[in-house]
C-alpha positions in Angstrom: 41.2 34.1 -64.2 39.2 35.1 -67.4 42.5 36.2 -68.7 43.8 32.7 -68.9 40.8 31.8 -70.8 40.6 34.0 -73.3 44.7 33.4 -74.0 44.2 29.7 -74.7 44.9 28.0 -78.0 41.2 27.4 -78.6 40.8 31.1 -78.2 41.0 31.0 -81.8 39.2 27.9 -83.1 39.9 28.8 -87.0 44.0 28.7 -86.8 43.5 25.8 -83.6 41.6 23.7 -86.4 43.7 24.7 -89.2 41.2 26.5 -91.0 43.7 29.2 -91.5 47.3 30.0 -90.4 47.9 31.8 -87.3 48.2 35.3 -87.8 45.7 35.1 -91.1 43.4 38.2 -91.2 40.1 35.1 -91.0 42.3 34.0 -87.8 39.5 36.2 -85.3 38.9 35.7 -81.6 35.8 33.3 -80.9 34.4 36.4 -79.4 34.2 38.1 -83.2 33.1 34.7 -84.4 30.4 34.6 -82.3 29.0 37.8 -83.3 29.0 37.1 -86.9 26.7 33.6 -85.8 24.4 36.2 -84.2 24.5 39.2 -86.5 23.4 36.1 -89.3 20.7 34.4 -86.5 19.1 38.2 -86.4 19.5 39.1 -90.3 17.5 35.4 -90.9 15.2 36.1 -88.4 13.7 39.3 -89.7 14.8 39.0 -93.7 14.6 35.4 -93.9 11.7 34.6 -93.7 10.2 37.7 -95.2 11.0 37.1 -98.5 9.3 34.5 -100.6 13.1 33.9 -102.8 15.0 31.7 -100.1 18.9 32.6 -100.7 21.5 29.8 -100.2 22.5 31.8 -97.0 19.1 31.5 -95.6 18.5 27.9 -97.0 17.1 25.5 -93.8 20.3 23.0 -94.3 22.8 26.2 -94.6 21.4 27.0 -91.4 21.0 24.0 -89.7 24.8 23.4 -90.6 25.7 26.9 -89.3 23.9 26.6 -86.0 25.2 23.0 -85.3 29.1 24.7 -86.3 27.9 27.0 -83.2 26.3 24.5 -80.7 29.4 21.9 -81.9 32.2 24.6 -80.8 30.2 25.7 -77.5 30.1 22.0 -76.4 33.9 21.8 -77.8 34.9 25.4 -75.4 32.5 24.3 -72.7 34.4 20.9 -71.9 37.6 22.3 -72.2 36.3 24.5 -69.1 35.8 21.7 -67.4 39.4 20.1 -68.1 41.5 22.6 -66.9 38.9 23.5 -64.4 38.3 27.3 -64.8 35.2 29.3 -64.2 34.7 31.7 -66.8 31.3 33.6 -66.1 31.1 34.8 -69.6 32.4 31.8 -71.2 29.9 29.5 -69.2 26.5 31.8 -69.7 27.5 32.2 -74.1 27.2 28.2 -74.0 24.5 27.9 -71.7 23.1 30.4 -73.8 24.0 29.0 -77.2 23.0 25.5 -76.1 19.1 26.6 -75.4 
């Protein structure tokens, strides 16, 4: 069931956009993409806001821009659940998750 899922055009949201061709190196599962949104949420967490030099990375708007990018394509995945109708337990609890 899950398999189905994961095997979806969307399954790689940069080449289903466009961003890059399919088959590009940048052309990662939403499973890689996702840990580079977290890996970045934790590095701002603890560096961010240690440092009194803010970094364009760590700028509010570059990260108000990133986390809407995230909450945008969890809404975008999470409807497309609902359309073909398919429970994916992991899928649903990483946008529950990344909606909160």
């Amino acid at each position: 069931m899950e398999d189905a899922v994961f095997s979806l055009p969307e399954g790689k949201m940069m080449s289903f956009f466009g961003l890059v061709p399919e088959g590009h190196p940048l052309d990662v599962p939403n499973g890689v993409l996702g840990v580079i949104f977290y890996v970045y949420t934790f590095i701002r967490h603890f560096l961010g806001t240690k440092t009194r030099r803010t970094t364009v990375l760590f700028d509010g708007v570059a990260n108000m821009i990133i986390a809407s990018l995230a909450m945008g394509s969890s809404l975008f995945l999470g409807r497309k659940l609902w359309v073909i109708k398919e429970l994916c337990v992991v899928c649903l609890s990483t946008h529950v998750i990344n909606s909160t």
